[in-house]
Residue, then its C-alpha position, 0 to 999 in steps of 0.5 A: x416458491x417453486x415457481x421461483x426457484x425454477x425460474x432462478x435455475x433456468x435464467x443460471x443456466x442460460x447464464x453459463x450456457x450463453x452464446x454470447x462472450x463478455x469481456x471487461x477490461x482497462x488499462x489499470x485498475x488504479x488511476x490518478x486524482x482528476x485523471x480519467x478512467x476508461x473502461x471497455x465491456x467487449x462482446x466479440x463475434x457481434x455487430x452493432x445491429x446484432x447487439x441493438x436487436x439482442x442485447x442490452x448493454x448497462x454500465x452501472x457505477x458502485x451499483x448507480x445504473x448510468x446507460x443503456x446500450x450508452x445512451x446515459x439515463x439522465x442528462x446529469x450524469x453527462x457531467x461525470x462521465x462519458x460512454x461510446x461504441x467503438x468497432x475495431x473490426x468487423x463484429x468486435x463490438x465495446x462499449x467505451x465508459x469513461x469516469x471523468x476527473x477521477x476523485x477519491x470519492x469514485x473507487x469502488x466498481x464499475x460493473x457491465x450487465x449485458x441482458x439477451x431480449x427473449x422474443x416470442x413471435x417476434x415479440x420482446x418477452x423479457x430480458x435474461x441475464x447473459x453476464x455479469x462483468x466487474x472492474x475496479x477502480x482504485x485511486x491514489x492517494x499521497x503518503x500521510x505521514x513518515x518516519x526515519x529512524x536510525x537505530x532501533x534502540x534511539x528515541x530520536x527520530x525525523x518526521x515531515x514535521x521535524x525534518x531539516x533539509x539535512x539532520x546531523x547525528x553523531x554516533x560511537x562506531x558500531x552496527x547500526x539499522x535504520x528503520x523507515x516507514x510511510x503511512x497513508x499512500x495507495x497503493x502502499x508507497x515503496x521505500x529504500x535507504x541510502x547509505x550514501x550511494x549505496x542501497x541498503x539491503x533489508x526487508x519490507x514488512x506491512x505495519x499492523x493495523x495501519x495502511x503502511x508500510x515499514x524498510x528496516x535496513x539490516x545492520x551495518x558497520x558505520x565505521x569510526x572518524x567518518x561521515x554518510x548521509x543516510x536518506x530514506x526515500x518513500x514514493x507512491x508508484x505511479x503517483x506524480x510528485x509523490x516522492x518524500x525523503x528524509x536524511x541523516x547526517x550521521x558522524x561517527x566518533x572514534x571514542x574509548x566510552x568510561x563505565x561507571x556501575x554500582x550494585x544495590x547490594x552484594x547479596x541477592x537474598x532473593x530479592x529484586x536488585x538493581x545493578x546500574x552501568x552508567x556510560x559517560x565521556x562520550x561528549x553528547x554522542x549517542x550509543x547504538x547498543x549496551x550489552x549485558x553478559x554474564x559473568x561467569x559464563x560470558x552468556x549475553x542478557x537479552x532484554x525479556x528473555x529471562x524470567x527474573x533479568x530485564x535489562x534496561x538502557x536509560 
């Protein structure tokens, strides 16, 4: 066991004390559906002949070794991938590893290993660790799934099944903040909604549990006898015809809505009543809040906030 050990701290201390600089490096980490992913191991101040008589040079793959100083080690992995030495300059020495035709299947690592050959009397000994150098490789992917909301206190929503080329909406004038979120895109997709031609302001937030993302639009004035399309646009940055979108035709009314209400009875007597408002000549359009308020004191009911009122819109 000592023995080991002793050889574990003398091959980490070569490691960190080398001679030799590795750099890895690409010009990024993320990469389209059948394109190709180049990756470059550099180790400067070394020529060609110095890295063949010294070092060896492996590309490995989500841990599948692939070359050796490029030379692949089968013939089948020539229909994966690719591997040449490039020299800038004199003494600046990379070994080029290409992934061809790039699939979901292939994100994950690719890793350089470079070795230095110990000689002994001229004579190859072993080969010790000089570098271990990682990149990642991460491919896009398209958004899955989407959904526009244009109040969060509507059960209505548009989603790529439902969606029309444009969905009208009729509305009583009021705040309003629209909420949109898209599923399933690498890297997450960005968002914005339109208020016409105009960027709503909001705040992005990642989704729980899922691989999304959600824009909720802070609420605006949609003013009465008027109308907007709001269009939420979702995209995959960097990814081509990865653009969604989905719009409402929002129509707002200018309308005096009539309040019906009845109470289960006039005294409480410390039992649980139902107090029922009912909102009507509105012609089908939909509202966007029903606010409760105390009557003595004009204090708002928000829904939860009191242990023995849950104010509840049907």
């Amino acid at each position: 066991m000592l023995s080991i050990l002793l050889t574990v701290r003398v091959a980490l201390i070569r490691l960190v004390g080398s001679e030799y600089i590795v750099n890895v490096a690409s010009q990024s980490t993320w990469v389209n559906p059948w394109d190709d992913y180049v990756a470059y191991c550099n180790i400067p101040g070394q020529g060609a002949l110095d890295i063949i008589q010294n070092l060896t040079v492996k590309w490995f793959h989500n841990g599948q070794a692939l070359t050796c100083l490029c030379e692949f080690l089968s013939f089948d992995l020539t229909k994966n991938y690719s591997c040449q030495i490039l020299q800038s300059q004199r003494n600046n020495i990379s070994f080029e590893l290409t992934v061809l035709n790039v699939q979901k299947a292939d994100a994950g690592n690719l890793t350089c290993d470079v070795y230095e050959k110990i000689k002994e009397n001229n004579n190859w000994v072993r080969d010790e660790l000089v570098a271990i150098k990682s990149l990642p490789i991460q491919v896009r992917e398209p958004i899955k799934s989407m959904m526009f909301r244009f109040g969060a206190n509507k059960d209505e929503y548009l989603t790529r099944d439902n969606n029309e080329a444009i969905h009208q909406m009729e509305v009583l004038s009021g705040k309003y903040a629209p909420s949109c979120e898209a599923m399933g895109g690498m890297p997450k997709a960005n968002i914005q909604i339109m208020m016409g031609d105009q960027m709503m302001q909001g705040k992005i937030m990642d989704i729980e549990n899922k691989m999304g993302t959600k824009f909720v639009a802070d609420a605006t004035d949609f003013r009465g006898n008027s109308q907007i399309n709001v269009t939420c646009t979702a995209e995959v940055e960097g990814l081509p015809n990865s653009e969604m979108q989905l719009t409402y035709r929002v129509v707002v009314r200018q309308r005096d809505p009539k309040f019906r209400c009845t109470n289960t009875s006039a005294a409480v007597n410390n039992k649980r009543h139902n107090i029922t408002c009912e909102v009507y000549d509105l012609e089908g359009i939909s509202c966007n809040n029903i606010l409760w308020k105390r009557g003595d004191t004009g204090e708002d009911y928000i829904p939860d906030s009191y242990f023995n009122f849950n104010p509840v819109s049907t």
